[in-house]
Short mmCIF file of the C-alpha atoms (twelve columns), coordinates in Angstrom:
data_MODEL
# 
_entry.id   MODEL 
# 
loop_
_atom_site.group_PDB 
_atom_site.id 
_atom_site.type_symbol 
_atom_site.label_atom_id 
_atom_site.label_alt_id 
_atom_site.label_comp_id 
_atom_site.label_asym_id 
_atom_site.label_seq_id 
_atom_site.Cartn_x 
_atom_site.Cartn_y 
_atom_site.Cartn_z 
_atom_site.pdbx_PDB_model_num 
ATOM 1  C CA . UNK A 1  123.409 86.220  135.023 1 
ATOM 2  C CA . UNK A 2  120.525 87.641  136.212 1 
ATOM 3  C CA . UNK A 3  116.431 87.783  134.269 1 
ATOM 4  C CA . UNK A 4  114.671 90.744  135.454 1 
ATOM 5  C CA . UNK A 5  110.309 89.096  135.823 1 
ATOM 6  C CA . UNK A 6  107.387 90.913  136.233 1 
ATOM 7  C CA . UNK A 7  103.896 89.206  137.016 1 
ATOM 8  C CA . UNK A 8  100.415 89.991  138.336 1 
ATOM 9  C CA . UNK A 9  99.524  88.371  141.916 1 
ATOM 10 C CA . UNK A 10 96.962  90.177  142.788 1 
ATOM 11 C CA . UNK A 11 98.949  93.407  141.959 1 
ATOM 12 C CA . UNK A 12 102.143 94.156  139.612 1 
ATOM 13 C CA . UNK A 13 105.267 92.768  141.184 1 
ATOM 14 C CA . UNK A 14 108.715 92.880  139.470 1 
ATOM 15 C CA . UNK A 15 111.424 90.439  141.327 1 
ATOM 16 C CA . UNK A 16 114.998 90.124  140.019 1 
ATOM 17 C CA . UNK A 17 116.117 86.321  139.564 1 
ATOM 18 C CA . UNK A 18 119.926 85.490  139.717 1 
ATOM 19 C CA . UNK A 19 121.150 82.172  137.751 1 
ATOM 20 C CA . UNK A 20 124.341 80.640  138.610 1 
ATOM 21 C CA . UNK A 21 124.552 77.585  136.502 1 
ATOM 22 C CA . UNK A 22 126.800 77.432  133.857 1 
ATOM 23 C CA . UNK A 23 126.156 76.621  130.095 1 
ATOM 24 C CA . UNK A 24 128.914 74.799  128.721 1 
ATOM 25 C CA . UNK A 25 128.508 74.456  124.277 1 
ATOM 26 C CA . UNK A 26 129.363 71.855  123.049 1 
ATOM 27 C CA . UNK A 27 131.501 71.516  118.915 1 
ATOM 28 C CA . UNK A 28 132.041 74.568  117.354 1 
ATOM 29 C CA . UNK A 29 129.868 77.038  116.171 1 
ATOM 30 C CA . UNK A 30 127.896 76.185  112.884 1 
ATOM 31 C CA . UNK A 31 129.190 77.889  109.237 1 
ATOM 32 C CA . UNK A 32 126.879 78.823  106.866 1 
ATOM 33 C CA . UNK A 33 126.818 76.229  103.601 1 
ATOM 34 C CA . UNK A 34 128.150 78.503  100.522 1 
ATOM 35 C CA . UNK A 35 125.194 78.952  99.278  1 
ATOM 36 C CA . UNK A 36 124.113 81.048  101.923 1 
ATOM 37 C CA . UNK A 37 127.644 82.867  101.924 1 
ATOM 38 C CA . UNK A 38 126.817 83.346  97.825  1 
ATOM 39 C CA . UNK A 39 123.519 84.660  98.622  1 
ATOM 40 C CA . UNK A 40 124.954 87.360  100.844 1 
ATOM 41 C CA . UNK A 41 127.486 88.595  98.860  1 
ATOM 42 C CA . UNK A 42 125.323 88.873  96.086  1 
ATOM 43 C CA . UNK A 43 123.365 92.084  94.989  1 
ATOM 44 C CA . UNK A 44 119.600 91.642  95.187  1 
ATOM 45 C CA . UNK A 45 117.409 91.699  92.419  1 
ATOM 46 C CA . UNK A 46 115.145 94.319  92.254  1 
ATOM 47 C CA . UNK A 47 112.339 94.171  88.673  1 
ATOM 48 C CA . UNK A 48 110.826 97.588  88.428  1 
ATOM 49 C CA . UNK A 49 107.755 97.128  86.561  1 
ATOM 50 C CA . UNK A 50 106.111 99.678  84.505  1 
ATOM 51 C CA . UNK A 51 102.795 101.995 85.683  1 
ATOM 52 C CA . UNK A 52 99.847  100.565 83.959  1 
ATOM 53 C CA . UNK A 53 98.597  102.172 80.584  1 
ATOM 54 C CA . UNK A 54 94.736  102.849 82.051  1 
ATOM 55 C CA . UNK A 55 94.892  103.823 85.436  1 
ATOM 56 C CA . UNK A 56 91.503  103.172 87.014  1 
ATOM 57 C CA . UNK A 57 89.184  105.805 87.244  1 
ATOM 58 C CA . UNK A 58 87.040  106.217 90.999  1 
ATOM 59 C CA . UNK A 59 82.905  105.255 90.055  1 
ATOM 60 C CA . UNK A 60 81.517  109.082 91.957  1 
ATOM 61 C CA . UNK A 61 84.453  109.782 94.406  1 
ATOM 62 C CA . UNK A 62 83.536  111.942 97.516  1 
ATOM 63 C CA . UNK A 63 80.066  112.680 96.254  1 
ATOM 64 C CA . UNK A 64 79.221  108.968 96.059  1 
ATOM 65 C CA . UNK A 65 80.284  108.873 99.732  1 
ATOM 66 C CA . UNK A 66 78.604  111.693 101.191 1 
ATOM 67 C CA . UNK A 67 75.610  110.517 99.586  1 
ATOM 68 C CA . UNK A 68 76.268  107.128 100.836 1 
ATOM 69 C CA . UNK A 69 76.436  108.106 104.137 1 
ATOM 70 C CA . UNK A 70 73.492  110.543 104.086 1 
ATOM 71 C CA . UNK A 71 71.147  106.958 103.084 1 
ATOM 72 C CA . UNK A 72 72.889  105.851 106.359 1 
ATOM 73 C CA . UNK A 73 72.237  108.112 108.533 1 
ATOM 74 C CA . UNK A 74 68.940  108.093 107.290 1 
ATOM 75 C CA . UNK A 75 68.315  104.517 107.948 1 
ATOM 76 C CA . UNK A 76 70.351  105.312 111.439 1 
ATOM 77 C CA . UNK A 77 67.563  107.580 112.310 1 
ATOM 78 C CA . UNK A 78 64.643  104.695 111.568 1 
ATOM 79 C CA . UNK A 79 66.067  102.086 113.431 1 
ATOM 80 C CA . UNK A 80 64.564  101.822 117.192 1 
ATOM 81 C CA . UNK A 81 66.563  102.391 120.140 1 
ATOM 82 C CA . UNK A 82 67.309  99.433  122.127 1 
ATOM 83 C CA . UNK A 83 69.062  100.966 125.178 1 
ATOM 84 C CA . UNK A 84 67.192  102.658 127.830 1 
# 
């Protein structure tokens, strides 16, 4: 088995590291309790709920922001400038 690294000494370097050591597991693998085999079988449950009666109207829309960002740029232009 081999873990390709990469890491920064100075500069990028990639090195390849073999592993020779075996891994030996121990008992058999684990089974999932029936509850979880249930659960996975089972359809999901989707609710679909319905729109809302009123839908929320927008307070001015895109001439609320353009005048919004005209007072900005206003204030913009008032503030000093701090960097040579």
């Amino acid at each position: 088995m081999s873990v390709d690294l990469a890491y920064f000494d100075g500069k990028v370097k990639q090195d390849r590291y073999y592993f020779s050591e075996k891994i030996d597991v121990l008992g058999p693998p684990a089974q999932p309790s029936e509850s979880d085999l249930l659960r996975s079988k089972s359809e999901p449950k989707i609710e679909v709920e319905p729109p809302p009666e009123e839908v929320p109207t927008k307070s001015g829309g895109l001439v609320f922001f353009l005048i919004a960002a005209g007072v900005a740029a206003f204030f913009m232009v008032l503030t000093p400038c701090v960097f040579p």
